[in-house]
C-alpha positions as CSV (number, residue, x, y, z in Angstrom):
1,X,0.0,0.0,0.0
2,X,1.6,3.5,-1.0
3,X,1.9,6.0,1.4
4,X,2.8,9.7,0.8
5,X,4.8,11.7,3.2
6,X,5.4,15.3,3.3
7,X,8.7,16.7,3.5
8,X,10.4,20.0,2.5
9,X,11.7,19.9,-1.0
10,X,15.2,20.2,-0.1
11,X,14.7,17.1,1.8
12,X,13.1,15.5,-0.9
13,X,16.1,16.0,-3.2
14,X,18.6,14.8,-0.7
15,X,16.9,11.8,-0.5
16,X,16.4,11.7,-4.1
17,X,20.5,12.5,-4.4
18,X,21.2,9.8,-2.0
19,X,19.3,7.2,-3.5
20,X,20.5,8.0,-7.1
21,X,24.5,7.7,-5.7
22,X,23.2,4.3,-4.5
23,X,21.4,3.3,-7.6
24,X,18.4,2.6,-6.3
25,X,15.0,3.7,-5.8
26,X,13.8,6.6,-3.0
27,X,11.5,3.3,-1.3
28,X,14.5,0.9,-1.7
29,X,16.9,3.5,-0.2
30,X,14.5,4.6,2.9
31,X,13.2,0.7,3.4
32,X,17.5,0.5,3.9
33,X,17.7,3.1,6.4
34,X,14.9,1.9,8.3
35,X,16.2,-1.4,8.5
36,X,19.7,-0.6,9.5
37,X,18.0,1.2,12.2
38,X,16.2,-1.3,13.8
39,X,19.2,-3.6,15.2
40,X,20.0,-0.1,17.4
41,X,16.2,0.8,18.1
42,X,16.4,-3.2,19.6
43,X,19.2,-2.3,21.2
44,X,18.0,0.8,22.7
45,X,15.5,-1.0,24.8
46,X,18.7,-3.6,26.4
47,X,17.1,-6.9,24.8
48,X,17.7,-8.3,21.5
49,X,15.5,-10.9,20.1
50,X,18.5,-13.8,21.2
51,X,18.0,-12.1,24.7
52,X,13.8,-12.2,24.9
53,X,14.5,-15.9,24.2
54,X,17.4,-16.9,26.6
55,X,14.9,-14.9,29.0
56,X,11.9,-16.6,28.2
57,X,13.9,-20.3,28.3
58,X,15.2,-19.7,31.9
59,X,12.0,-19.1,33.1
60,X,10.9,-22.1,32.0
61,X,13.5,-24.1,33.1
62,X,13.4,-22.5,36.5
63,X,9.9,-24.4,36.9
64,X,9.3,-27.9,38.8
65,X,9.0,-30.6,36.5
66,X,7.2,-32.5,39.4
67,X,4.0,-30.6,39.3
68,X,1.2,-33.3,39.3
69,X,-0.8,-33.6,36.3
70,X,-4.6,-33.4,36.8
71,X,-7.1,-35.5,35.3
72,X,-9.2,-34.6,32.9
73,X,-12.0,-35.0,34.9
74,X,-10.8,-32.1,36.9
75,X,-10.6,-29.6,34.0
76,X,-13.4,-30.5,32.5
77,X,-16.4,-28.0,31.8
78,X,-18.8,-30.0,34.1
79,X,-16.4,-29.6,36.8
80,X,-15.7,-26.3,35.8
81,X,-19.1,-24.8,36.2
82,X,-21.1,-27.3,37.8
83,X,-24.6,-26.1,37.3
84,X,-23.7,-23.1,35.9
85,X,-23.3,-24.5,32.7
């Protein structure tokens, strides 16, 4: 879906300039930029996608593997809500 920005026009033909020293097109050449700003905006925040999942896998890990398992008569709907429904 195409989206128009508004920018001043000497704006406009730096990015235009850039692009063209690049040999590519104005989307290409923003779409670039954006991108090679993202690993920093990830950074930014202290957690990298590698980190969110280390995280997330010690947290598991630091849970029993003992737990009883219930039957299925005691998650059941019946059980659930009785009379209700």
């Amino acid at each position: 879906m195409p989206t128009s920005l508004e920018v001043e026009p000497e704006v406009a033909s730096k990015i235009e300039a850039r692009a063209r020293k690049r040999g590519v097109s104005v989307d290409v050449y923003l779409r670039e930029l954006i991108e090679a700003e993202l690993p920093a905006t990830e950074q930014a925040n202290g957690l990298t996608p590698q980190d969110k999942v280390n995280l997330l896998r010690e947290w598991a890990a630091s849970h029993s593997l003992d737990t009883p398992i219930l039957p299925d008569e005691a998650i059941s709907r019946e059980s659930i809500y009785g009379e209700r429904g």
